[in-house]
N, C-alpha and C positions, 0 to 999 in steps of 0.2 A: 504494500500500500504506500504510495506516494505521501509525501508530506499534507500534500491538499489535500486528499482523501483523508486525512488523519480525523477531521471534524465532522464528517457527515456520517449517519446508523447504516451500520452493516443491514442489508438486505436477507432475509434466512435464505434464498438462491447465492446469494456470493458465498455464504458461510458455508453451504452443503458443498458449492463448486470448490473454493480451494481446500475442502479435506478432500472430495474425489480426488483432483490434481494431485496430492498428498500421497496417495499408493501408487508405490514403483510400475505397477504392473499399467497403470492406464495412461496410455498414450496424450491425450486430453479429450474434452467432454466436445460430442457429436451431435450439430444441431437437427440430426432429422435428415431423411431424403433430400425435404426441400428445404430445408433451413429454417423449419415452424416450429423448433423445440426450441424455447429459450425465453428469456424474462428480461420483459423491459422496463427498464427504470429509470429517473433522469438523470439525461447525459451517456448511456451507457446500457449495453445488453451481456445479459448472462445466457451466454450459448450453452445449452443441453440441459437445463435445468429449469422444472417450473416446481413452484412448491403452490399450492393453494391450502381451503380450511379443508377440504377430504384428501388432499395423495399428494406425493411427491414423484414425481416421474426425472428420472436419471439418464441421460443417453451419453455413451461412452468410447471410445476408441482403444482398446487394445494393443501392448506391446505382441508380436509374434515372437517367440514360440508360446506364451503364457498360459494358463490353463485359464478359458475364457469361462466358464461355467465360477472356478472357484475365484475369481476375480471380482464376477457379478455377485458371487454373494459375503465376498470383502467390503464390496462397494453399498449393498445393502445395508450389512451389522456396523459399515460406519454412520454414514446417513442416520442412520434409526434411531443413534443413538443425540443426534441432535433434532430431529421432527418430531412432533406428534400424530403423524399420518401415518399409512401404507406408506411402500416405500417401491418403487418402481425401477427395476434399471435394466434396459436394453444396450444389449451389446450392437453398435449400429457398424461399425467395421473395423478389420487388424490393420493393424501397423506395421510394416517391416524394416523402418529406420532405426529401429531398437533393437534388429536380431543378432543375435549373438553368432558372430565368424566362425567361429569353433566347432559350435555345433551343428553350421550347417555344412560347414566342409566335412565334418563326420557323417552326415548322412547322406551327401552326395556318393561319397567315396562306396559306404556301404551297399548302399543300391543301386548306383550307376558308374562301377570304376575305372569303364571304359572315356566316361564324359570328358575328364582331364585331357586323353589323348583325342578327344575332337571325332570318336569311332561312333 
């Protein structure tokens, strides 16, 4: 948060988005197909997050290789713990600028170890 930001009330949407941001495993928060997931406030939109009085709905980007099921329900037992609602969170798409070298030059090798030599 900026200096300027220092004076204005946290929104419960910024508050839920920067603990999502917060787990290693989420690439950052995904506003939707068309970009209709997200909460607008003055001055400024929180992509992937709406929180209202009945649910909170979450949309997420995923690191690759990550286990996406147990990510989404990291991304819930955090959430939950700051709303009073349900808690929603769709995984909208992976990431591959977070994949780990290693392990995919391991499983190239394993199952295509022809691929290096161009066969």
């Amino acid at each position: 948060m900026s200096t300027a930001d220092a004076g204005r009330k946290l929104d419960a949407a910024e508050v839920v988005a920067d603990a999502v941001l917060a787990i290693p495993e989420v690439a950052d928060l995904h506003g939707g197909q068309f970009g209709e997931v997200g909460t607008y406030l003055p001055g400024r939109r929180i992509t992937g997050v709406v929180v209202d009085e009945t649910s909170c709905a979450v949309h997420i980007s995923v690191h690759y290789p990550a286990d996406v099921r147990g990510v989404a329900e990291r991304v819930r037992a955090v959430v939950a713990r700051l709303v009073d609602v349900p808690v929603d969170v769709t995984v909208g798409d992976l990431s591959t600028a977070g994949y780990l070298p290693d392990i995919y030059e391991n499983v190239v090798t394993e199952i295509a170890p022809n691929i290096r030599e161009g066969n």
